[in-house]
VEXLO-476840 format. One line per field, with one value per residue: residue number from 1; residue in one letter; x, y, z of N, C-alpha, C in turn. Coordinates in steps of 0.1 Angstrom, whole numbers, plus 2048, in hexadecimal, padded with zeros to 3 digits. Example, Ala and Ser with C-alpha at 12.3 -4.5 7.8 and 13.67 -1.06 7.14 Angstrom:
2
pos <- [1 2] .
code <- [A S] .
n.X <- [884 880] .
n.Y <- [7C7 7EA] .
n.Z <- [84E 847] .
ca.X <- [87B 889] .
ca.Y <- [7D3 7F5] .
ca.Z <- [84E 847] .
c.X <- [884 881] .
c.Y <- [7DF 800] .
c.Z <- [84E 84F] .
This chain:
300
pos <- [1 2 3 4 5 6 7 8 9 10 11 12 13 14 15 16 17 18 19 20 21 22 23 24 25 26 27 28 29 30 31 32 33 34 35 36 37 38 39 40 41 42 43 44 45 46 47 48 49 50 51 52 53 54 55 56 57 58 59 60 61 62 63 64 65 66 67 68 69 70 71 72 73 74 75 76 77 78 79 80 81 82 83 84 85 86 87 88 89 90 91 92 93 94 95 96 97 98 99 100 101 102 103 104 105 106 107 108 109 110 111 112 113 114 115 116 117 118 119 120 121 122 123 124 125 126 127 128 129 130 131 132 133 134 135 136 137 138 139 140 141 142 143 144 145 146 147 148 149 150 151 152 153 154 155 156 157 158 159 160 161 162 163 164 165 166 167 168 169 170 171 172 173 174 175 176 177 178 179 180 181 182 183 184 185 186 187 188 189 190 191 192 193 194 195 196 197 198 199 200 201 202 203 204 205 206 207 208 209 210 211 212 213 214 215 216 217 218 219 220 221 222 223 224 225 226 227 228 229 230 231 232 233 234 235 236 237 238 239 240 241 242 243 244 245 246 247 248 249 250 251 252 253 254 255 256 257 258 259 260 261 262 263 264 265 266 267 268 269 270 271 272 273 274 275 276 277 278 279 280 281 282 283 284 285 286 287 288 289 290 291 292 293 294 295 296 297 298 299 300] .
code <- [X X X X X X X X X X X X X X X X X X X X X X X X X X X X X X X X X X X X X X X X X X X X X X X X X X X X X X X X X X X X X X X X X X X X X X X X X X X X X X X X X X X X X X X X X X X X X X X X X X X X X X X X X X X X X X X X X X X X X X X X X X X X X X X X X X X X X X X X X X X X X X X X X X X X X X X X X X X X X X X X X X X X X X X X X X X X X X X X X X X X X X X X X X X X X X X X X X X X X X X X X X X X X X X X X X X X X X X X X X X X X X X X X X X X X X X X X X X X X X X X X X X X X X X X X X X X X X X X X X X X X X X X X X X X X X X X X X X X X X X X X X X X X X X X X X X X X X X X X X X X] .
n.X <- [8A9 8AE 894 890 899 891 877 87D 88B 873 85F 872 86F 854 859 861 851 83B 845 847 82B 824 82D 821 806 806 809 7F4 7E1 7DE 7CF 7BA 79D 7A3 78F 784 79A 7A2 78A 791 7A8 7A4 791 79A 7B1 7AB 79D 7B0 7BF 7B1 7A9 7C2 7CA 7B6 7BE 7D8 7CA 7C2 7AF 79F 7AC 79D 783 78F 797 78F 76D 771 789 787 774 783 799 789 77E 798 79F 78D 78F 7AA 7B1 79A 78E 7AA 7BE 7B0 7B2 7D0 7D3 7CD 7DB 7F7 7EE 7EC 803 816 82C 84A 845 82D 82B 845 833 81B 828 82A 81C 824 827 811 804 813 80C 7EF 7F3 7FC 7E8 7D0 7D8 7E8 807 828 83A 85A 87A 885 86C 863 877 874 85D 85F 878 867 856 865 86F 858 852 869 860 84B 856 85F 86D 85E 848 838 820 800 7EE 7FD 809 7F2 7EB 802 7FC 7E6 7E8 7FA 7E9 7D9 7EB 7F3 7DB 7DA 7ED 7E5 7CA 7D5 7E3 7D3 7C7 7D9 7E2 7D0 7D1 7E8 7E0 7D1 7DF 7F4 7E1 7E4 7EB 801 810 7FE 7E3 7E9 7EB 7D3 7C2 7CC 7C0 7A5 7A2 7A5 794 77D 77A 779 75F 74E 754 751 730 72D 731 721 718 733 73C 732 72F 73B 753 768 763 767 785 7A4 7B3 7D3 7D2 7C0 7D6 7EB 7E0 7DB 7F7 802 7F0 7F4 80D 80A 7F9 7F4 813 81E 811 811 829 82C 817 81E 83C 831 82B 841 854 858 843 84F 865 85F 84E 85F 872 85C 856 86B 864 863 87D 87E 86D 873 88A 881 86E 87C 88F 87F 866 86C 864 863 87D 88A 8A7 89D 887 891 8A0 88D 87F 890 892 876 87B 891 884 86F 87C 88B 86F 86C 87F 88E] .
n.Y <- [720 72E 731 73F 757 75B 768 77E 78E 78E 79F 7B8 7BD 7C5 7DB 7EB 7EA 7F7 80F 81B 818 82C 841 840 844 860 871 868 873 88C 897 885 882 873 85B 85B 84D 83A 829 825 819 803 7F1 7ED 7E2 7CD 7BC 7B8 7A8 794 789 782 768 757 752 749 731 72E 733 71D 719 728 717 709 719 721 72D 73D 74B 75A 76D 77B 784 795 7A7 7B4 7BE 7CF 7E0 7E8 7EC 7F8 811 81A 819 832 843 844 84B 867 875 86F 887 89E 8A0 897 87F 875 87E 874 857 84E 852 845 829 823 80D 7F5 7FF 802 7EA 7DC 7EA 7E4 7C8 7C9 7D8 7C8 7AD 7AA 7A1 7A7 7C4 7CF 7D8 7E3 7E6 7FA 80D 80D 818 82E 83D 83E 850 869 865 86F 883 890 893 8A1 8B9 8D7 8F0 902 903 91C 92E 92B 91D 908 8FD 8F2 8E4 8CD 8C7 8B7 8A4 895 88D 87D 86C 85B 84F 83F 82D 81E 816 806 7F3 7E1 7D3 7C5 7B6 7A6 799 78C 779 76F 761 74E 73C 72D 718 716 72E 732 734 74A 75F 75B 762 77D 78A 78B 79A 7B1 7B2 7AF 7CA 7DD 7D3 7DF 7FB 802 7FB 80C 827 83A 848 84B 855 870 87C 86D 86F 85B 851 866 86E 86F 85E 859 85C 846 835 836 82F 818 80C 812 802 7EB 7E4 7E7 7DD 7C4 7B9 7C6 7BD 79F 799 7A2 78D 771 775 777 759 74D 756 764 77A 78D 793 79D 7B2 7C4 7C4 7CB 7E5 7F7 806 824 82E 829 837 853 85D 854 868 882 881 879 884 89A 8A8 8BE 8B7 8B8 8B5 8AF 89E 886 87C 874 864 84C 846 83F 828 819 81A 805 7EF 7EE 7E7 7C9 7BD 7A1] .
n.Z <- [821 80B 7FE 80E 809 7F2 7F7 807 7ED 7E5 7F5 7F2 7D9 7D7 7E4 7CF 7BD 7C8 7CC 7AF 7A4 7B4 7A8 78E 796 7A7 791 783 794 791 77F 784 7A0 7C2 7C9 7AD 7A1 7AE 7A8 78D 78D 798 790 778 774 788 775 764 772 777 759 756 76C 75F 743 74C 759 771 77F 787 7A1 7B4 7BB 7CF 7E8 809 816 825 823 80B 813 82A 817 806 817 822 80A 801 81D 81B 803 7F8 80C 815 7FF 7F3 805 804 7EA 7ED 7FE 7EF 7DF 7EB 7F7 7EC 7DD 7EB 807 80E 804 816 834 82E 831 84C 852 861 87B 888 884 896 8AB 8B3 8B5 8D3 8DC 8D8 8D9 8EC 8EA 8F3 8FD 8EE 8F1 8D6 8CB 8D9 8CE 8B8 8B0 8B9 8A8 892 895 89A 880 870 87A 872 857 855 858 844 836 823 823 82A 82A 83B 82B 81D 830 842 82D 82D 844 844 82D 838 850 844 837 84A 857 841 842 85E 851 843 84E 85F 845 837 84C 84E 837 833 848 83B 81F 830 834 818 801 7F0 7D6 7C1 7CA 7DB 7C7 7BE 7D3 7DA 7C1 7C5 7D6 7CD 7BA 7C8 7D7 7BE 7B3 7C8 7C9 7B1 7B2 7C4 7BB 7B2 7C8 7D7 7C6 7B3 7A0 78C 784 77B 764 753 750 742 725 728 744 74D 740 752 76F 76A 769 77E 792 789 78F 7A8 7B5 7A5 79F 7BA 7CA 7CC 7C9 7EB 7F4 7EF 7F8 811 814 812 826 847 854 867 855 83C 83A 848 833 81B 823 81A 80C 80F 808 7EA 7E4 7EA 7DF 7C7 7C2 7C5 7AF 79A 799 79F 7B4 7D5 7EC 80C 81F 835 830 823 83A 84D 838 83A 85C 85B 851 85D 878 872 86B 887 895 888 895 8A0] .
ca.X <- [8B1 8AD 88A 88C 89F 889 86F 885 88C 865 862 879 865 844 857 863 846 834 847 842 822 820 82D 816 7FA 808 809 7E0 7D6 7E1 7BE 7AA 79C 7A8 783 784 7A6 79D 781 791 7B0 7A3 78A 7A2 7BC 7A4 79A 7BB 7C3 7A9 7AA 7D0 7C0 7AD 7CB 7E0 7C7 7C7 7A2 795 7AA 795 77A 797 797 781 76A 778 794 780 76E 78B 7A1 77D 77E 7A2 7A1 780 793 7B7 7B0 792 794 7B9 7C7 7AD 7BB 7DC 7D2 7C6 7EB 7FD 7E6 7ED 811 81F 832 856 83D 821 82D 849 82B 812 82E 82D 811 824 827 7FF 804 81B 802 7E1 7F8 802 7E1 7C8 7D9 7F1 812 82E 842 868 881 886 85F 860 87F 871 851 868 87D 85A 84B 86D 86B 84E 858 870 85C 841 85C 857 86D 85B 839 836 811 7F6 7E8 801 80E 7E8 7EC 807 7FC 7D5 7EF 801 7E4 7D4 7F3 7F6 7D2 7DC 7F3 7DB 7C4 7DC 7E8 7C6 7C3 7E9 7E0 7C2 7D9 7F3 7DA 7C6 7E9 7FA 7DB 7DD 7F8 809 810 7F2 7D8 7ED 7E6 7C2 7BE 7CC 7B8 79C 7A2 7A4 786 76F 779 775 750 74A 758 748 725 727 738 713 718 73D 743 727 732 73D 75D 771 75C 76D 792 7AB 7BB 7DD 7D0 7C3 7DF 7F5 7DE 7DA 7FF 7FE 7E5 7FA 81C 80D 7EC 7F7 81F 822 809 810 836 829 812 82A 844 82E 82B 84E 85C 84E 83B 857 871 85A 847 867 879 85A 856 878 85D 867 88A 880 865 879 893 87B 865 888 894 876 85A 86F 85D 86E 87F 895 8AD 895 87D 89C 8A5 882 87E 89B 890 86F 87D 896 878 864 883 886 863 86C 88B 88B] .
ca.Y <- [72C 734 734 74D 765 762 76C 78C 794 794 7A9 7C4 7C0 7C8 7E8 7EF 7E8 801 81D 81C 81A 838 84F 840 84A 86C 874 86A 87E 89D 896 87D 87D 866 853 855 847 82D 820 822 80E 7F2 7EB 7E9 7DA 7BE 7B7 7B4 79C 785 783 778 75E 755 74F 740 722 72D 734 712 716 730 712 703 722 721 739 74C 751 762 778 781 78B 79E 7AF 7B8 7C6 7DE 7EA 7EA 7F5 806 81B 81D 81F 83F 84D 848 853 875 878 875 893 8AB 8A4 88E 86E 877 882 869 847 848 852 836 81D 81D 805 7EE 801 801 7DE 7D9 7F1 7D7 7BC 7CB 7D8 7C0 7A2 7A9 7A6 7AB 7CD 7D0 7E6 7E0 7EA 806 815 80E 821 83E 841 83F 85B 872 866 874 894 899 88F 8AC 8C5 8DF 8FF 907 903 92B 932 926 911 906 8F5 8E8 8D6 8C2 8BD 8B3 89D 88C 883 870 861 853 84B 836 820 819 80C 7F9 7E8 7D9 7CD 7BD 7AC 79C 797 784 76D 764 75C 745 730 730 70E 71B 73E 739 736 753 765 75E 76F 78B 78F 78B 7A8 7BF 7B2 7B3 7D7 7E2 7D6 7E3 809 803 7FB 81A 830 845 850 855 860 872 884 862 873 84E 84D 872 86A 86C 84D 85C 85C 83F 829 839 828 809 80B 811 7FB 7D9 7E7 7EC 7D2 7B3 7B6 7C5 7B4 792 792 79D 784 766 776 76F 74A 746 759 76C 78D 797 791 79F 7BA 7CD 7C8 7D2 7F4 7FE 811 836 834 82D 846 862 860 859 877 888 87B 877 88C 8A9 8AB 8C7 8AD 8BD 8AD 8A9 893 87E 876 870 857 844 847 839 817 819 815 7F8 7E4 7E6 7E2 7BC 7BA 795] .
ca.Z <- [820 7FC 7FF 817 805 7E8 7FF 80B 7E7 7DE 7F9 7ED 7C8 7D8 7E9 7C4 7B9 7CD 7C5 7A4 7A7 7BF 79F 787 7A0 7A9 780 77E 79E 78E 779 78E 7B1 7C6 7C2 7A3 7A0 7B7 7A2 780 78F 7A0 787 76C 77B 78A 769 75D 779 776 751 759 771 753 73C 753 75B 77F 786 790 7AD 7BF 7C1 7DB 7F0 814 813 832 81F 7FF 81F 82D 80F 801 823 820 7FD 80D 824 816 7F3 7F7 813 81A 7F5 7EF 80E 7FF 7E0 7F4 804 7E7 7D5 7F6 7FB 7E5 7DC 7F0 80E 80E 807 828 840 831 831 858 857 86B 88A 889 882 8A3 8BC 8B2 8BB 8DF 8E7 8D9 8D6 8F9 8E8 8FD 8F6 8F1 8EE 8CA 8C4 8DC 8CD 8AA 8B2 8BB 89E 887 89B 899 872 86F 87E 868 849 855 854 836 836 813 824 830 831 842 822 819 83E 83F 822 831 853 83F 825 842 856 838 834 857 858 836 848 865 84D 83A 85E 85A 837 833 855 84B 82B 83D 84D 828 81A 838 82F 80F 806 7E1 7D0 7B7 7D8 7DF 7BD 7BE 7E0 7D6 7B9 7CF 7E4 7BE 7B3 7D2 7D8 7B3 7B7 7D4 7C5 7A5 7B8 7CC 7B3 7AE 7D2 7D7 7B7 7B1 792 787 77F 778 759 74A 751 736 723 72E 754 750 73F 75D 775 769 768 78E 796 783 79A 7B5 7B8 79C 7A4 7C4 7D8 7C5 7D3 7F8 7F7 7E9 803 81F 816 812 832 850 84F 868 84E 82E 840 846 826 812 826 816 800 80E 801 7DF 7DF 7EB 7D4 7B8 7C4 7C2 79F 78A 79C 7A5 7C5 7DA 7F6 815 829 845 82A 823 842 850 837 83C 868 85D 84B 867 881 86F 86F 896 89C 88C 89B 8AE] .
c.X <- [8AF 8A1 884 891 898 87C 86F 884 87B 85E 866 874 85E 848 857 857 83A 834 84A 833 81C 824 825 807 7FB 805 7F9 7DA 7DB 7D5 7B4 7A8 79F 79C 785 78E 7A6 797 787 79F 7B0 79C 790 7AD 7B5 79F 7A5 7C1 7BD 7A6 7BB 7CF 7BC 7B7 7D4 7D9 7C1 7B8 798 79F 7A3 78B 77F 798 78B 77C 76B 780 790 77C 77E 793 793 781 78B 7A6 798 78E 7A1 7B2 7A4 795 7A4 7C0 7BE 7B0 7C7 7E0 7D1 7D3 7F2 7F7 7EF 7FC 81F 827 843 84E 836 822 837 841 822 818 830 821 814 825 817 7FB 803 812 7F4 7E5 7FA 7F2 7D7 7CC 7E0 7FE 81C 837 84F 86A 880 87B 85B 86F 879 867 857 871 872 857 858 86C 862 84F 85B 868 84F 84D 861 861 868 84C 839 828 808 7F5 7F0 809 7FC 7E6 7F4 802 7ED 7DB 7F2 7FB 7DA 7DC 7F3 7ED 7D1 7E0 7EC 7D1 7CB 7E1 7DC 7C3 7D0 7E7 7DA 7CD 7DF 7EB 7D2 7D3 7EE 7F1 7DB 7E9 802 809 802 7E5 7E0 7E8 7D7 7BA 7BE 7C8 7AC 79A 7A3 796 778 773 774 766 749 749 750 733 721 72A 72B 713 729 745 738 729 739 74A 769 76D 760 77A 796 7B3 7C8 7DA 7CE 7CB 7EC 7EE 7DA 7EB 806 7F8 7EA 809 817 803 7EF 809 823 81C 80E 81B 835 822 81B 837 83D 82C 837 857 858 84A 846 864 86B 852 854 86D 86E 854 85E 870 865 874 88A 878 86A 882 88E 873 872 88B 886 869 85F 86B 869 870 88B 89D 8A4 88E 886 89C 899 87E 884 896 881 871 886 88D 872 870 882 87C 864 878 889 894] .
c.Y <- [734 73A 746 757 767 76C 77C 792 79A 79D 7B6 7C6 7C6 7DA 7EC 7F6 7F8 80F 820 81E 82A 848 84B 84D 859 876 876 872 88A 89D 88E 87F 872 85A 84F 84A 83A 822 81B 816 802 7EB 7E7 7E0 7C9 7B6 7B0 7A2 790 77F 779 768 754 74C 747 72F 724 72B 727 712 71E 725 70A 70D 71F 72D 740 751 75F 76C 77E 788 797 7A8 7B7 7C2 7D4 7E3 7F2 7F3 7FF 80C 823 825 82F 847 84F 851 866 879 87B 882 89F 8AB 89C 883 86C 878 877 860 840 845 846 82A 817 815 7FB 7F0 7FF 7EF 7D7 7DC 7E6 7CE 7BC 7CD 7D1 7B4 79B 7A6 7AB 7B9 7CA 7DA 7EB 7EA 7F7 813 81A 81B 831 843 840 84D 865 875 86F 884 89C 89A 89D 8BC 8CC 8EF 907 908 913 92E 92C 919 908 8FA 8EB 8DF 8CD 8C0 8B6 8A5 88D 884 876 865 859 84B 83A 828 81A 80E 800 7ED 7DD 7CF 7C1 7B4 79F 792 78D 77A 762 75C 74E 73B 72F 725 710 729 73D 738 746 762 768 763 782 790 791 798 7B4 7C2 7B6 7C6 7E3 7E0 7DC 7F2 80D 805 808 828 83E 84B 853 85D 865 875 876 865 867 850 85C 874 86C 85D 850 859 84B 831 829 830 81D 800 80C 806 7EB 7DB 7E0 7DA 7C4 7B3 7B5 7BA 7A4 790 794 790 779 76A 771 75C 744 747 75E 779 791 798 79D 7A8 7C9 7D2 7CD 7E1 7FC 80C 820 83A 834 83A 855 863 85E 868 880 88A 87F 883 89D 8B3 8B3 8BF 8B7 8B0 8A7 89E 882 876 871 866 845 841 83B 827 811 80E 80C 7F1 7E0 7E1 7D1 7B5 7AE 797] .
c.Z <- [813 7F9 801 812 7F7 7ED 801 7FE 7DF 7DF 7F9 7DD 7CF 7DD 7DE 7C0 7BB 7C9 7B7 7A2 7A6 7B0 797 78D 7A3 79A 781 789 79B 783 77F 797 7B4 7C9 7B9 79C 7A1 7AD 798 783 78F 796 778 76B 782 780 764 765 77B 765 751 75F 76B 749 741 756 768 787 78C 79E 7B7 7C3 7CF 7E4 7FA 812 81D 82A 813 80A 81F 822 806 810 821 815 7FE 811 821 809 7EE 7FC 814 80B 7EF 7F7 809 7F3 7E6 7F6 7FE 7DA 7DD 7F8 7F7 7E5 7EA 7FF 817 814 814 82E 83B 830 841 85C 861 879 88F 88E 895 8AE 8B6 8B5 8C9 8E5 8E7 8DB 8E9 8F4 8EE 8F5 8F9 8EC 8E1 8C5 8CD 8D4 8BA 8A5 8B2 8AF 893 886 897 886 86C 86F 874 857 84C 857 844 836 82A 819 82F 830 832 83B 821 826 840 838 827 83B 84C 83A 830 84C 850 836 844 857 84B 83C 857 860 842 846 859 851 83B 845 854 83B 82E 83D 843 827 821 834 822 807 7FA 7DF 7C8 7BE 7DE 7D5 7BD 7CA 7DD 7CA 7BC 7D3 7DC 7BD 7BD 7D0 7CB 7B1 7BC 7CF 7BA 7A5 7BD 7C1 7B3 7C1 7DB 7D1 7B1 7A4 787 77F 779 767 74E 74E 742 733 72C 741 756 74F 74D 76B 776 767 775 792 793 78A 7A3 7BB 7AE 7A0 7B1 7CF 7D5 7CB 7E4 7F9 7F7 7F4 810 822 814 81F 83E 84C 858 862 843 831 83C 83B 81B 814 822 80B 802 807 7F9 7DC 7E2 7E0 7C3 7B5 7C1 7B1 793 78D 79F 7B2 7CC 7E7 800 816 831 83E 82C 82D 84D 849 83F 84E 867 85B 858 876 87B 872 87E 89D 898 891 8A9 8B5] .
């Protein structure tokens, strides 16, 4: 019982976690691209994590890891942290932190439709009602009486489909995620996965960098930019991920899924508070609809 509520509360870190994060990151993309961002993050931040690693003692146990598991969390960090988090990065440029982070927090309903139509999955009410109050969320989260011309409405619906698209491919990643972890028999097999899935992707970005970053723009950043993303990047990727992960080996993912989606409600009211982000009612309460709907979708 105790366990499991540490579990729960690790959970509610990682959402913390997140949105913190999410203003760091919002700060540095008002000078990086979300490429460049990308690259200078992970690579610095994977450093940091594996010098920790280092210090701690921890690194002979990667030689106890199977090597599916090293595949798979490498695969996961691809597609989660490359792809996904430079989509995310993209979202919060176009339409900001209060905006953004609800719509790419519905990764679990993505989650839930892969489970029904690949897997067969039986539906209930629960996960059809949940589906429904996401999608109204949504609604409301794309309503804008301040967005009056053309560009200006493009930009959010361009913003919003990045962001959906975000949480699609995070379904993905945090699945594969899930499945590394369950095998994985302590938290510091848990740690060293998820530094795993930094480090491969920061290779990978750093490798290609001469053709998606052509202008090699990582490399003309300011200190300011990037002590803000390396200050993102140890939230979001060495704290947050570190208490999902360590939550999933303590309790279920339908316990620790929900409670670390709670993201929208800090981020709106930080987007509020600290970013001054211009937030309606409708935003508000489209958050609040969205976290609403993940819960029923794990509603046993």
């Amino acid at each position: 019982m105790a366990e499991t509520m540490i579990g729960e509360l690790a959970a509610l870190g990682a959402a913390i976690s997140w949105t913190v994060s999410a203003l760091f990151y919002r700060k540095a993309l008002e000078e990086a691209s979300p490429i460049s961002a990308n690259i200078i993050r992970l690579t610095l931040t994977g450093s940091i994590l594996l010098l920790l690693l280092v210090f701690l003692g921890k690194l002979t146990v990667l030689t106890t890891l199977p090597l599916e598991l090293v595949l798979l969390a490498s695969a996961s960090g691809i597609i989660g942290l490359g792809l996904g988090d430079t989509l995310y990065f993209m979202s919060l440029k176009w339409i900001g932190v209060a905006r953004a982070v609800p719509l790419t927090c519905i990764y679990p309903l993505f989650s839930v439709l892969w489970a029904v139509f690949l897997v067969g999955e039986r539906i209930t009410l629960a996960v059809v009602l949940g589906a429904v109050v996401i999608v109204l969320g949504i609604l409301f989260l794309g309503q804008d009486s301040q967005a009056n011309t053309t560009d200006t409405r493009k930009a959010l619906i361009v913003g919003m489909v990045i962001a959906l698209a975000t949480a699609a491919v995070w379904s993905v990643s945090i699945t594969m995620m899930d499945v590394a972890v369950k095998e994985s028999p302590d938290i510091d097999h848990a740690l060293i996965i998820n530094t795993i899935r930094v480090i491969t992707v920061a290779a990978v970005l750093l490798a290609s960098s001469p053709i998606i970053d052509r202008k090699l723009g990582f490399l003309k950043v300011r200190k300011r930019t990037v002590v803000a993303l390396i200050a993102g990047g140890i939230a979001a990727l060495g704290v947050g991920w570190f208490f999902l992960s360590y939550s999933f080996t303590v309790t279920s993912q339908a316990r620790a899924v929900p409670i670390s989606s709670t993201t929208p409600l800090f981020s709106t009211l930080a987007g509020i508070l600290l970013l001054r982000e211009k937030v309606t009612a409708h935003n508000v309460f489209g958050s609040i609809m969205v976290v609403v709907g993940i819960f029923l979708l794990f509603l046993v």
